[in-house]
KEGURO-104126 format. One line per field, with one value per residue (C-alpha): x, y, z; residue in one letter. Coordinates in nm, 3 decimals, decimal comma. Layout:
N
c1 = [X_...]
c2 = [Y_...]
c3 = [Z_...]
residuo = [A_...]
This chain:
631
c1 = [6,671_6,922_6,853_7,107_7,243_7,267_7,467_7,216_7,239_7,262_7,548_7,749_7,729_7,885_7,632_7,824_7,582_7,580_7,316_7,114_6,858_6,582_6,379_6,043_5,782_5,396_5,174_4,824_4,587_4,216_4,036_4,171_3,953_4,022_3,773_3,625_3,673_3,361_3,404_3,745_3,551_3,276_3,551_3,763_3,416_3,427_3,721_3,802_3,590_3,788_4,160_4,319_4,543_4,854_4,944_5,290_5,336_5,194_5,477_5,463_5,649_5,954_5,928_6,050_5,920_5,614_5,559_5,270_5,112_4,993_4,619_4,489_4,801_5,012_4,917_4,662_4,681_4,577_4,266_4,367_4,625_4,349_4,325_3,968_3,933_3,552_3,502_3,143_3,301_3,266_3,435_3,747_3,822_3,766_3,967_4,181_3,990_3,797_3,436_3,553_3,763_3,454_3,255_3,491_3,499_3,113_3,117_3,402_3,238_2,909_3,050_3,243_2,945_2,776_2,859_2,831_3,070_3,345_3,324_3,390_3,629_3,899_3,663_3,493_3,886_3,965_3,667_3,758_4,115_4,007_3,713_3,898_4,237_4,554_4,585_4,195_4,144_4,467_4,313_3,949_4,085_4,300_3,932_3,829_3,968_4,307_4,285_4,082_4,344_4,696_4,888_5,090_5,330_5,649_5,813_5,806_5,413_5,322_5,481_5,195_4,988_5,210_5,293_4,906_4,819_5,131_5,055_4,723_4,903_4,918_5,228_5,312_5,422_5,506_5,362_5,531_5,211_5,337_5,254_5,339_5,019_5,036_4,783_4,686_4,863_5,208_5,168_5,103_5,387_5,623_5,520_5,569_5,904_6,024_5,834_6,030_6,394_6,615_6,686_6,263_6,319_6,548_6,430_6,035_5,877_6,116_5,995_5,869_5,780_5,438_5,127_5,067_5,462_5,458_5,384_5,009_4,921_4,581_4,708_4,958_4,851_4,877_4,632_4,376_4,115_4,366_4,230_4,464_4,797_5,074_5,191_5,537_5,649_6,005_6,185_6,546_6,798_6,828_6,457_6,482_6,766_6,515_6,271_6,515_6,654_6,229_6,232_6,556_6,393_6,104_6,266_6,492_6,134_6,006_6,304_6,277_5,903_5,791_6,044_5,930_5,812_5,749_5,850_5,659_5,847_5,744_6,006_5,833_5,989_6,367_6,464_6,279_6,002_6,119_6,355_6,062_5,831_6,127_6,256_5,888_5,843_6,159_6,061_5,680_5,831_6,073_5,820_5,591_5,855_5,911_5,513_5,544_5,802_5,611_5,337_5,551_5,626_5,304_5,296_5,036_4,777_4,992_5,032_5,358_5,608_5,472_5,567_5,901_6,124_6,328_6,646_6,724_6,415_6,441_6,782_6,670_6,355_6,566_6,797_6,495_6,394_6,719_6,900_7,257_7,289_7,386_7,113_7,145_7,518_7,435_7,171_7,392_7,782_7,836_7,557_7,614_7,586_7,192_6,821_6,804_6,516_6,436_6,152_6,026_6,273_6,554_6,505_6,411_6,774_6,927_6,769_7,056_7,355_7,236_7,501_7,703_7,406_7,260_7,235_7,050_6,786_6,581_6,199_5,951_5,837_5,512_5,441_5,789_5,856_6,199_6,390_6,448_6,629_6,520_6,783_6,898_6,746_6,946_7,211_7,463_7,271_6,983_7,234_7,341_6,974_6,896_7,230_7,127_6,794_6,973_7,190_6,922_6,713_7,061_7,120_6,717_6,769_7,116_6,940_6,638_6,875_7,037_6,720_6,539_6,265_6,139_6,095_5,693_5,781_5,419_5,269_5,238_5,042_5,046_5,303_5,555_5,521_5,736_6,032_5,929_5,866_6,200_6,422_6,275_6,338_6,704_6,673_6,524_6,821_7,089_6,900_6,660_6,932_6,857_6,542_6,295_6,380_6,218_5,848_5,696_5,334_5,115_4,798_4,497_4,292_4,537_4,512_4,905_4,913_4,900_5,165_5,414_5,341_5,450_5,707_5,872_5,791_5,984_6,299_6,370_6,335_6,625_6,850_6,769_6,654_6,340_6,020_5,826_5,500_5,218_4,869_4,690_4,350_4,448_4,461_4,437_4,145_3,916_4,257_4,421_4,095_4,025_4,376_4,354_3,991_4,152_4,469_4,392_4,512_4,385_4,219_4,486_4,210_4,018_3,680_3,508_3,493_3,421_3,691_3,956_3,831_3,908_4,294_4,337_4,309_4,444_4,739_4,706_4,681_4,979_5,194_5,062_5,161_5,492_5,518_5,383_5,652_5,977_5,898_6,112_5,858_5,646_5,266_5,176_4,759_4,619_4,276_3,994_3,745_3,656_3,591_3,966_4,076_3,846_3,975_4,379_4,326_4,109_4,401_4,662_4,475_4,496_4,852_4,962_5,100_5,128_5,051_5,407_5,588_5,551_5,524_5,176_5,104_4,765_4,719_4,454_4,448_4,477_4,183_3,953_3,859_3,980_3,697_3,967_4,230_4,272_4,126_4,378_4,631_4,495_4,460_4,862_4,847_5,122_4,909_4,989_4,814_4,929_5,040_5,054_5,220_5,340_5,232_4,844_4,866_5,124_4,870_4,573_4,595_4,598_4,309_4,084_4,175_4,085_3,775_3,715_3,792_3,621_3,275_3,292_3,404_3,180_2,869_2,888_3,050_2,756_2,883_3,174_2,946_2,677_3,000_3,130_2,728_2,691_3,016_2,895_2,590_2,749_2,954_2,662_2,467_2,713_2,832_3,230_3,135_3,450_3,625_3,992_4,248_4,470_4,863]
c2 = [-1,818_-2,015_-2,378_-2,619_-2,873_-3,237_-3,585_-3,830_-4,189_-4,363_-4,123_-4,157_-4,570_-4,535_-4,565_-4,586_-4,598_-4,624_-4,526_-4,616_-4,439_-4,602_-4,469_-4,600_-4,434_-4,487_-4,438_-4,273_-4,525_-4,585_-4,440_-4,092_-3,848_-3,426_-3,212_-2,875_-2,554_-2,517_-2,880_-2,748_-2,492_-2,651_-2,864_-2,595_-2,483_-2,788_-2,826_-2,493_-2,586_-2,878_-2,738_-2,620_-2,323_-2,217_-1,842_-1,880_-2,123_-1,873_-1,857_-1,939_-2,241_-2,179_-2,172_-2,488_-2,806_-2,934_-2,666_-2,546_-2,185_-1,975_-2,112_-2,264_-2,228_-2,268_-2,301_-2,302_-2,613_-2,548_-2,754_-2,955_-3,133_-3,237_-3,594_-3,771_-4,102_-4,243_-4,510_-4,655_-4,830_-5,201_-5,311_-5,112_-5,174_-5,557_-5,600_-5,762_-5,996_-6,342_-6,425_-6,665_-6,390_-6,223_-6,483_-6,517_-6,144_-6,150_-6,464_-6,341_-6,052_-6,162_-6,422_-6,105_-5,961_-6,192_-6,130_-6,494_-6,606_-6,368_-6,360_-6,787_-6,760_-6,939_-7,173_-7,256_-7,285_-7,528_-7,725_-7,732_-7,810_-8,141_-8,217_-8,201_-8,227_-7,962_-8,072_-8,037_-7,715_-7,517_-7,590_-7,443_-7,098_-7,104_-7,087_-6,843_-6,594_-6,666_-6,653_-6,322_-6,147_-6,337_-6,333_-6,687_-6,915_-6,772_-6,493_-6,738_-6,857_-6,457_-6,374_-6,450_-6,207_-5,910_-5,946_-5,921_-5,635_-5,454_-5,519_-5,338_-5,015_-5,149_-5,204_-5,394_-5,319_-5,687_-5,738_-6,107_-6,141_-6,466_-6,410_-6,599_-6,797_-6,829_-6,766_-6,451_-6,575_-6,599_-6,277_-6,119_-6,273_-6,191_-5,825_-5,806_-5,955_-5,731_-5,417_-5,336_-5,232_-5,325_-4,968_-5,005_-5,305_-5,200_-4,874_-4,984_-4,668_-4,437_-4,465_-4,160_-4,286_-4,196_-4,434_-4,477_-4,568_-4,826_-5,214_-5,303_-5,684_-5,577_-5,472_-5,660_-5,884_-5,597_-5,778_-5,696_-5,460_-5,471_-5,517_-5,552_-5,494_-5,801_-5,790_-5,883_-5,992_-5,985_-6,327_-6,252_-6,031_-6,378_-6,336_-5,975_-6,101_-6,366_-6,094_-5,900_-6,228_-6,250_-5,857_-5,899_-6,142_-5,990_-5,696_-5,904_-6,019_-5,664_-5,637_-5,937_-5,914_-5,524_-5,246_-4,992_-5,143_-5,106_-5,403_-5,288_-5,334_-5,290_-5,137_-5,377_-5,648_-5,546_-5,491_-5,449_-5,260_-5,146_-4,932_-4,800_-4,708_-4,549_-4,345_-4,256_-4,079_-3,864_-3,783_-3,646_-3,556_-3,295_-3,207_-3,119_-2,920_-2,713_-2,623_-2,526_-2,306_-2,159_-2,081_-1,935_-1,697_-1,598_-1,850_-2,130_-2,236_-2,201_-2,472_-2,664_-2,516_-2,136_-2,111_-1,956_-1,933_-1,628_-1,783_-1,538_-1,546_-1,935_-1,963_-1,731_-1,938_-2,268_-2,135_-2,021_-2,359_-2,505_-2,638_-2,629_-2,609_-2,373_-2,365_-2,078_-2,140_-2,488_-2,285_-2,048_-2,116_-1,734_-1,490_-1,291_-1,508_-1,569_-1,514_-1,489_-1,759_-2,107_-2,365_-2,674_-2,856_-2,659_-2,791_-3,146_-3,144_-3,142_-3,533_-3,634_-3,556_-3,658_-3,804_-3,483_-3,246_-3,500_-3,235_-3,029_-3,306_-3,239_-3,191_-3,032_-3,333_-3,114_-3,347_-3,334_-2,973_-3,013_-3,095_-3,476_-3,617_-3,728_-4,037_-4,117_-4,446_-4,579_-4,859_-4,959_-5,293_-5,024_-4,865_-5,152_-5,240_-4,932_-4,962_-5,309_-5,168_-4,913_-5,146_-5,369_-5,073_-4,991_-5,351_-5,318_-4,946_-5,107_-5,369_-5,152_-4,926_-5,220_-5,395_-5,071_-5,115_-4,818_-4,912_-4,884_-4,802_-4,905_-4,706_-4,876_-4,792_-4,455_-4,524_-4,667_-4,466_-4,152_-4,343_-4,515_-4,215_-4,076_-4,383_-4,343_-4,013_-4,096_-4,343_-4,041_-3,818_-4,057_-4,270_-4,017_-3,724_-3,876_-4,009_-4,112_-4,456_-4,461_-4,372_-4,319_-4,364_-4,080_-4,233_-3,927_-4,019_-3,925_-3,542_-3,468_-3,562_-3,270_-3,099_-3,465_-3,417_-3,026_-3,066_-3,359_-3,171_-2,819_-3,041_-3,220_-2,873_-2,731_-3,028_-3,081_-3,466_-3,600_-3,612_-3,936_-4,031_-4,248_-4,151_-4,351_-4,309_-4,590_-4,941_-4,943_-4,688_-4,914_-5,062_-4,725_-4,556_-4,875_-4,792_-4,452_-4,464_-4,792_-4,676_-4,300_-4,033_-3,824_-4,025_-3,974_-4,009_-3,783_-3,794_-3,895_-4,021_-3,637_-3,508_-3,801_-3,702_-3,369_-3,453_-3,667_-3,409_-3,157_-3,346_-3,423_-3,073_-2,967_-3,215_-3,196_-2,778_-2,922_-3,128_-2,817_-2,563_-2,805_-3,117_-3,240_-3,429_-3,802_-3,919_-4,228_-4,187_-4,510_-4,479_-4,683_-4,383_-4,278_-3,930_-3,904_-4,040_-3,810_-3,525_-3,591_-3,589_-3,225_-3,079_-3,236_-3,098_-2,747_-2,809_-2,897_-3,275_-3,477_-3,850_-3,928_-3,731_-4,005_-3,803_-3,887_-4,250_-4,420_-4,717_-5,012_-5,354_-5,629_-5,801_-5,483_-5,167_-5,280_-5,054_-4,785_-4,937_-5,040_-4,733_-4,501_-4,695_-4,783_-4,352_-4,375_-4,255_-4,461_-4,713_-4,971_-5,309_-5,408_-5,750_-5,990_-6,359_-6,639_-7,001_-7,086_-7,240_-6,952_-6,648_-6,750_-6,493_-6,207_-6,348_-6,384_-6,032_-5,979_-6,098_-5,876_-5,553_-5,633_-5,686_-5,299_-5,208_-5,468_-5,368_-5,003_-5,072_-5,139_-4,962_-5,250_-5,541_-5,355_-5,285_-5,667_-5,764_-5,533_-5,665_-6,032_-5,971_-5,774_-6,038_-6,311_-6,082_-6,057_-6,422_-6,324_-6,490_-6,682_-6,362_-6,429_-6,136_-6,077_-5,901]
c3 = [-0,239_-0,032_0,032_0,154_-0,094_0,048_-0,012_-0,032_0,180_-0,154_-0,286_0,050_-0,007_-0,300_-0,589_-0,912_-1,149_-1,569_-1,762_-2,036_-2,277_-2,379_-2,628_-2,761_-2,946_-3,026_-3,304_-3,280_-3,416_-3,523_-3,193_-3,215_-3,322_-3,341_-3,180_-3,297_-3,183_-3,008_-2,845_-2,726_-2,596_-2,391_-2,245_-2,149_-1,958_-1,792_-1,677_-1,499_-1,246_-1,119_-1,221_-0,936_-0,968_-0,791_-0,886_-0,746_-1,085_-1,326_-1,551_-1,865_-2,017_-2,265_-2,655_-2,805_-3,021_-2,827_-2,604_-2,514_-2,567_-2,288_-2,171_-1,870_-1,611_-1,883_-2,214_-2,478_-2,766_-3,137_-3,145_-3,436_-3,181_-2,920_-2,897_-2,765_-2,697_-2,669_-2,415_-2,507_-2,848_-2,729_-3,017_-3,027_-2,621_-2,676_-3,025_-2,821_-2,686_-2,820_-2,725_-2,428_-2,304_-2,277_-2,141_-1,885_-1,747_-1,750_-1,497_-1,283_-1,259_-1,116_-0,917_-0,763_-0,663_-0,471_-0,100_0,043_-0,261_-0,147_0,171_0,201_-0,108_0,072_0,184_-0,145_-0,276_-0,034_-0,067_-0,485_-0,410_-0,257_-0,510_-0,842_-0,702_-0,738_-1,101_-1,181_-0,915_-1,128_-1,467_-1,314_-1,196_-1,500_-1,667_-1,406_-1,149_-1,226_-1,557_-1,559_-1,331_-1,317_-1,694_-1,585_-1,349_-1,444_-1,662_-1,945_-1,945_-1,900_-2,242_-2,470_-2,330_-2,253_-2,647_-2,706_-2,516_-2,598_-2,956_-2,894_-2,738_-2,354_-2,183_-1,862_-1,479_-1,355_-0,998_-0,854_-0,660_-0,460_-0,106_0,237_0,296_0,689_0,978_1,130_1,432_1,291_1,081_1,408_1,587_1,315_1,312_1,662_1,668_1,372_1,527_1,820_1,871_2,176_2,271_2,283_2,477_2,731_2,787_2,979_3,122_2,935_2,585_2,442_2,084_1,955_1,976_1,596_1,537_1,788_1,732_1,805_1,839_1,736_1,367_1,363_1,060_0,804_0,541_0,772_0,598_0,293_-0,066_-0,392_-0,197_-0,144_0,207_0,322_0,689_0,784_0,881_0,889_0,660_0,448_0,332_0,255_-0,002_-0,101_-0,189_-0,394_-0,590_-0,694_-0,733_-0,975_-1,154_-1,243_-1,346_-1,603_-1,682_-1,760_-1,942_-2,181_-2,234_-2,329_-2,462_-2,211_-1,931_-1,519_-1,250_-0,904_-0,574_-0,197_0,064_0,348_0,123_0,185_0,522_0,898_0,948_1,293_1,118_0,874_1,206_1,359_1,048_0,976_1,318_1,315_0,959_1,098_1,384_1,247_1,015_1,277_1,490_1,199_1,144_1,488_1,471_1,217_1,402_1,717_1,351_1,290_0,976_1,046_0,857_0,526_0,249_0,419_0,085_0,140_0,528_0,598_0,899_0,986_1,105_1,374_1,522_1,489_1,683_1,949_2,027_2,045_2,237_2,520_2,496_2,547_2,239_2,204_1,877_1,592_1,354_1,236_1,088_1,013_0,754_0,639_0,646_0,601_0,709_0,419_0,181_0,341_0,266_0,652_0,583_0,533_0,429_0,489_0,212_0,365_0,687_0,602_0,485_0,763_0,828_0,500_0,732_1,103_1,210_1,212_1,378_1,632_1,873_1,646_1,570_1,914_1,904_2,225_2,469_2,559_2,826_3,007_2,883_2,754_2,443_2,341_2,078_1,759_1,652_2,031_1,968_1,653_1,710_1,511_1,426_1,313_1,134_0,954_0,890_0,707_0,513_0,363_0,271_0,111_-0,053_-0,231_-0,314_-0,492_-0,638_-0,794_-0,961_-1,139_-1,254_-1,384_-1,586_-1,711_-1,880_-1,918_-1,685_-1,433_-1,068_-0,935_-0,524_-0,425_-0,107_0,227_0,566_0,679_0,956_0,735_0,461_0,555_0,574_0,250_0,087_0,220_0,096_-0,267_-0,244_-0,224_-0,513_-0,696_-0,670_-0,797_-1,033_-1,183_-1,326_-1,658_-1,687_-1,479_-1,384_-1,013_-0,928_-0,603_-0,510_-0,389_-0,216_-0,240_-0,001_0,257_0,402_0,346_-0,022_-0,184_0,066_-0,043_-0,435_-0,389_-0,168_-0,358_-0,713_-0,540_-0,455_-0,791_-0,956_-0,695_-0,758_-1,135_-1,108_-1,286_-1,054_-1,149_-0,933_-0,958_-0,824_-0,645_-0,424_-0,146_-0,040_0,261_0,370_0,620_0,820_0,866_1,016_1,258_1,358_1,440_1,611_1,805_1,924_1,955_1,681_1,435_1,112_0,858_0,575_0,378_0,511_0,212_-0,115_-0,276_-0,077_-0,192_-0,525_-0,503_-0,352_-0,645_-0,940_-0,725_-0,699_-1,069_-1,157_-1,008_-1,145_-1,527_-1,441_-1,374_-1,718_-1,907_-1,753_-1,706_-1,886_-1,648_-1,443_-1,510_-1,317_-1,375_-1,351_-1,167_-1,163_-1,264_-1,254_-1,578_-1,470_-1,375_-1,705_-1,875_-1,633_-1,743_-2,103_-2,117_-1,899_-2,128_-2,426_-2,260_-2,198_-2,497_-2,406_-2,646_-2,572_-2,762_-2,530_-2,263_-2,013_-1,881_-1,874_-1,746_-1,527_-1,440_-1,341_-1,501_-1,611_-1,465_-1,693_-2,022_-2,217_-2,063_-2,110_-2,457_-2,607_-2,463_-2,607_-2,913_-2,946_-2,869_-2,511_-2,249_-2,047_-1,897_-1,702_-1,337_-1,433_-1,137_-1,204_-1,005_-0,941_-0,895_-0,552_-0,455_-0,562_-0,386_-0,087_-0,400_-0,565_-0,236_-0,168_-0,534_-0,490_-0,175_-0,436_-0,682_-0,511_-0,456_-0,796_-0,982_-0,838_-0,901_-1,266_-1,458_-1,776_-1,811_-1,829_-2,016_-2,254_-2,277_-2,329_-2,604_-2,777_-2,726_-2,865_-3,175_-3,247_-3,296_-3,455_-3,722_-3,744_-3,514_-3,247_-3,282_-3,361_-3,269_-3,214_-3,486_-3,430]
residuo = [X_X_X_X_X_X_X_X_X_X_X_X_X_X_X_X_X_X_X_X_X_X_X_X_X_X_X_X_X_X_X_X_X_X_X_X_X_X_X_X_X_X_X_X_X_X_X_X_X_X_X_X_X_X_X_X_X_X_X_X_X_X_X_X_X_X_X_X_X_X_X_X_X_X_X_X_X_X_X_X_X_X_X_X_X_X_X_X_X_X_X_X_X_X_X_X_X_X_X_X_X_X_X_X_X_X_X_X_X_X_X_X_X_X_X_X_X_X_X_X_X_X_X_X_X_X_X_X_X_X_X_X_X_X_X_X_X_X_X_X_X_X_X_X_X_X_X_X_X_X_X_X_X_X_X_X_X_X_X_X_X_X_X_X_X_X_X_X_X_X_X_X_X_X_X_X_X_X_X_X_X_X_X_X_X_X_X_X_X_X_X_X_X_X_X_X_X_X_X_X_X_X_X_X_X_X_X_X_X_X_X_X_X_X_X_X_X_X_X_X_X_X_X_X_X_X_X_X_X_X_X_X_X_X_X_X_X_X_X_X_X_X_X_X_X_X_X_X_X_X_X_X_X_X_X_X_X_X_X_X_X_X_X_X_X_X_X_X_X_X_X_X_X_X_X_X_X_X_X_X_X_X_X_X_X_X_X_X_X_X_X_X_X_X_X_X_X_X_X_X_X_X_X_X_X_X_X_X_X_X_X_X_X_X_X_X_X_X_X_X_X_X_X_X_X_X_X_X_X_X_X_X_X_X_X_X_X_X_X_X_X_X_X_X_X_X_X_X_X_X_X_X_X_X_X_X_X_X_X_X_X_X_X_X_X_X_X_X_X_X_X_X_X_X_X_X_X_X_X_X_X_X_X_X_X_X_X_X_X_X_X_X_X_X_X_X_X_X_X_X_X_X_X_X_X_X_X_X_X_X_X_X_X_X_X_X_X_X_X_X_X_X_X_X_X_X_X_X_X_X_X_X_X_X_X_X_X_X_X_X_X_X_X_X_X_X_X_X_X_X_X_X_X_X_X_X_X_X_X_X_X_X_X_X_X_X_X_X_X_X_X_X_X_X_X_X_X_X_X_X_X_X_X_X_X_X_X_X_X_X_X_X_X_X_X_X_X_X_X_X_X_X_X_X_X_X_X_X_X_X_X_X_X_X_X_X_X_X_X_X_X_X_X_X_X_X_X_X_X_X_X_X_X_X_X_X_X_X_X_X_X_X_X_X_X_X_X_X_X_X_X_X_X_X_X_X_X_X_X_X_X_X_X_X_X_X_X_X_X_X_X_X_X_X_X_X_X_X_X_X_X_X_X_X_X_X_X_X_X_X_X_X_X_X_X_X_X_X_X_X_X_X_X_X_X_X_X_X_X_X_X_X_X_X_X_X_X_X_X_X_X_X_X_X_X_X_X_X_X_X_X]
């Protein structure tokens, strides 16, 4: 099949990069059990049900050391190498922890479930502050909230515990959780200004740009609606090297604390977001001109990587309409050398090299009837806006290799994120031939993930780099639809909780096909539903992955699900704890939201404080109460 090979941005900047190997291994340890052949059985039952299967990625996976065999999509495990991991053993997911620990994470916990509580959080803060004082208020949440879910001040004070937990099998993504504390007016003002390009501003009554890339003083304080997700305004180019400086530190951080660690960053944080809403609607845009063309082919209503476009048929249509352009030899070079076809990666390609095709980057204006094009509105001060992005997302990677951390790309809002997606992407390509050293986040609960995942997983097969995701269900759920119903366009969510579900292990499936076939591919699984977890480890026991091979690894919050948590990594599975850190009176705005999250969670998670009861209780029954962790 022919597909056109492209420079990446990064690669035309001039990445030079050297690399590093970092190898670590893990040990399978007390809570791993082997199952029976009739257990393996019963869960093989089980799980067909929710495995999704693509028969275009039947084939079966090469012979070689830790390969699998040839059930499920793709292999069959001798049950002797199944790993289980039991969740209800109180005592083996708090080993870890002493009886205050415990204490603690019972009262957080209820306090988080009280409505009045969390809804005035910032009040009742505020009202502490001035009772005991800064001094007296930081040694209280130290006790409390921030003790329960921030490890420290600084990369030094968080040591202690990332040493604990990873001597109990749990590594570490550091989070730098300091946010901006200012009022929703001056979030909204700074959005604004940052929102809107001059071409926007000197153009009134001629801009054609889409109503959900636009700037809307109504959203235009991001946190809104926003639970467990740091949120970054822009000032000036000067902050955005600010941010990086912080991002560079913590990933020196990573680097000194844990052998094998993550350091999470967000895109928002480096450069304008007027060039992320502009990038993200070519990128839909073009994505949406091709689905039409496919349907003008007889080809709708196809997953996005199974529609095809005959080329001739494609140039003829264009032309009718009005294009200039040769795409046809752009596609080909020679026509003999030609499929006579393309996909949707083959023609998201020609985005990497725009500013030789601009007159082949036109879309249908339905409402004026004629061809427009995609990047007239770029300047060169957008240009060099996108560049610096480029350039610190480029400083970050270096650095990563260099300490042997992996980069966490967290997901943003739904108009953003294309452009996001696209710029990691590009980090992918270079910094990923390796290893996997950069991971971008999937959010389920969005209607398009499953076409990103495949899409994403097709093109690091074709250019031989290593796909690395993590899987998310979303942060940012009740904002996005108020959006959409408010300014008018279709909800970008999945309608439901069942449905998100469903996305999520669909998604899942495909990629842990991917590891089985290539084992050239990495997913992060970020989920504090049980289920899930219980869902990834029956499918890697039909697969025949190995926890050692590091190529699945499992993800929760800090100071939330630890009954999950520590078992998987006690049984020698990769997990790892979102660690947030930064100054007390600098992390308030992450533990109100926090607070707003875990009300949710905490009232529906029963089995977790049933779990730390039962432990307290066992330990006074049999005289540990003032059990203390030993490593």
């Amino acid at each position: 099949m022919f597909y056109v090979k492209t420079v990446p941005t990064l690669t035309r900047a001039g990445a030079d990069i050297s690399f590093k190997r970092v190898l670590c291994s893990r040990r399978l340890r007390s809570t791993v059990t082997s199952t029976s052949a009739t257990q393996r059985e019963q869960q093989d039952d089980s799980s067909r049900g929710t495995a999704e299967h693509d028969s275009a990625r039947s084939e079966s996976p090469g012979s070689g050391p830790g390969q699998p065999g040839t059930g499920g999509r793709c292999g069959t495990t001798n049950a002797a190498n199944e790993i289980t991991v039991d969740f209800d053993q109180s005592q083996e997911a708090y080993k870890s922890k002493d009886s205050l620990e415990l204490l603690r994470s019972l009262v957080v916990f209820k306090l988080c479930s009280y409505d009045f509580l969390v809804d005035k959080n910032k009040e009742i803060m505020d009202l502490g502050n001035k009772i005991l004082g800064q001094r007296g208020f930081n040694q209280f949440m130290k006790m409390t909230f921030y003790g329960q879910f921030v490890a420290g001040e600084d990369h030094r004070a968080i040591k202690p515990l990332i040493q604990k937990n990873q001597a109990f099998g749990v590594g570490s993504v550091l989070d730098y959780s300091v946010e901006e504390d200012i009022s929703q007016e001056e979030a909204v003002q700074k959005e604004m200004d940052s929102s809107i390009s001059a071409a926007e501003k000197e153009s009134i009554g001629k801009d054609h740009s889409e109503k959900k890339f636009k700037a809307h003083k109504r959203f235009g304080d991001r946190r809104g609606g926003v639970t467990g997700a740091r949120t970054y305004f822009y000032a000036d180019e000067a902050k955005c090297d600010q941010h990086m400086d912080t991002f560079i530190k913590c990933i020196k951080a990573s680097g000194g604390s844990t052998m094998d660690g993550f350091s999470a960053i967000k895109m928002t944080a480096l450069g304008r977001p007027q060039f992320l809403l502009q990038f993200s609607e070519v990128l839909v845009k073009w994505r949406r001109f091709f689905t039409f063309l496919a349907s003008q082919q007889g080809k709708d209503g196809m997953e996005a990587l199974g529609q095809r476009l005959e080329l001739k048929q494609m140039q003829e249509f264009l032309t009718k309409l009005g294009a200039k352009g040769d795409f046809y030899g752009w596609f080909t070079g020679r026509e003999e050398e030609s499929s006579g076809t393309i996909d949707m990666l083959d023609w998201n390609s020609l985005i990497d090299d725009r500013t030789k095709i601009s007159d082949l980057l036109v879309v249908p204006n339905v409402e004026l009837g004629e061809l427009e094009p995609l990047l007239g509105e770029f300047t060169i001060e957008e240009e060099k806006q996108m560049k610096r992005m480029l350039q610190r997302m480029d400083v970050l990677a270096k650095h990563a290799l260099e300490n042997g951390v992996r980069l966490m790309v967290d997901a943003e809002q739904t108009y953003l994120q294309p452009a996001i997606s696209r710029l990691t992407l590009e980090m992918q390509r270079i910094y990923n031939k390796d290893k996997p050293v950069i991971f971008n986040t999937y959010q389920c609960y969005l209607k398009e993930a499953y076409d990103n995942v495949t899409m994403d997983v097709e093109l690091s097969r074709r250019e031989g780099w290593h796909f690395a995701a993590k899987l998310v269900r979303g942060a940012y759920m009740y904002q996005e639809r108020e959006r959409a119903e408010e300014i008018g366009y279709e909800d970008p969510i999945n309608p439901d909780y069942e449905s998100t579900n469903r996305m999520y292990h669909r998604c899942l499936d495909y990629v842990l096909d991917e590891i089985a076939l290539k084992r050239n591919a990495n997913v992060m699984v970020a989920s504090h539903n049980e289920d899930t977890v219980k869902h990834t480890l029956r499918r890697m026991n039909e697969l025949g992955l190995l926890p050692r091979e590091n190529k699945v690894y499992f993800g929760q919050l800090l100071g939330m699900c630890d009954q999950i948590s520590f078992p998987l990594g006690q049984a020698g599975f990769p997990v790892y704890k979102y660690v947030p850190y930064g100054p007390v009176n600098e992390v308030m705005p992450y533990l109100s939201r926090r607070a707003q999250e875990n009300r949710g969670f905490m009232k529906g998670a029963q089995k977790e404080r049933e779990l730390l009861w039962k432990e307290l209780k066992r330990r006074l029954a049999s005289g540990e109460l003032l059990y203390r962790p030993m490593y």
